[in-house]
C-alpha positions, 0 to 999 in steps of 0.5 A: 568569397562564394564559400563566405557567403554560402556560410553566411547563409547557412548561418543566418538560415539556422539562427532564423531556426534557431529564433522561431520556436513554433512546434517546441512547446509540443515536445517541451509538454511531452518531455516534462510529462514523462519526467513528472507524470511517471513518478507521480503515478508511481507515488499514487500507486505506492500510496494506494498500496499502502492505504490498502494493507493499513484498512487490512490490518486495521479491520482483520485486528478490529474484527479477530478482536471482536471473535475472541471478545464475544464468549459465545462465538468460542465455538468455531472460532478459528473458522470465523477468522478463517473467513475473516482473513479470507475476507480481508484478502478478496476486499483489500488486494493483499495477503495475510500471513496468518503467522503474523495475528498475534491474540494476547491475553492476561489470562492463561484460558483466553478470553475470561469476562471482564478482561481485555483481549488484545489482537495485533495485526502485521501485514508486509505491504508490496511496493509496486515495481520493486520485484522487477529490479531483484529487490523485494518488494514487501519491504515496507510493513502496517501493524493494526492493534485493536483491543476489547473487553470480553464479554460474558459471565465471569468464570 
């Protein structure tokens, strides 16, 4: 009988427990926190990152095109884009492969007067994070494409 009733006490004293939930909303806070909050963190910082190598295509295209357009700047050329990439690469936060600027032209003499220049960008965007787990981070790539018409005297 007396263990009966040291059972019964036990029982009723955990199910009280069990009934009073004071302190719980604490730890149910903390626990969804790290399940929702650590992704979306995750998310925004992929998303920056991707924004980021967009505006650096986008400007390094807008302004290569702008160089090649201009017949007066053919002097030096490949220096201005020089500090153009360099530019880019200190206001952006990415690395640009100069391999990966593609300069297009109908002519064989680029630029003539009068035609348009063509200038497309490639930029392989890090994932954050992904280098840590062995897998490439620099899976994901931007293009920028920007055209002009060159200016000028025709020749």
């Amino acid at each position: 009988m007396k263990m009966r009733s040291r059972v019964k006490a036990v029982a009723r004293k955990v199910a009280c427990r069990l009934k009073d939930a004071s302190g719980n909303s604490i730890v149910e806070f903390t626990g969804l926190s790290v399940v929702l909050l650590i992704p979306l963190v995750y998310l925004l910082l992929t998303c920056a990152s991707m924004q980021s190598a967009t505006f650096a295509a986008d400007t390094l295209a807008r302004q290569i095109a702008r160089v090649y357009s201009v017949q007066e700047l053919a002097e030096g050329r490949e220096e201005r884009i020089g500090r153009i990439i360099a530019e880019v690469e200190r206001d952006y936060g990415v690395d640009v492969d100069p391999a990966e600027i593609s300069v297009a032209c109908p002519a064989a003499t680029c630029p003539v007067a009068g035609e348009a220049v063509s200038v497309e960008v490639s930029i392989a965007v890090p994932i954050p994070g992904l280098g840590v787990v062995g897998i490439d981070s620099s899976i994901v790539g931007v293009t920028g494409r920007h055209a002009l018409i060159s200016e000028g005297n025709a020749r």
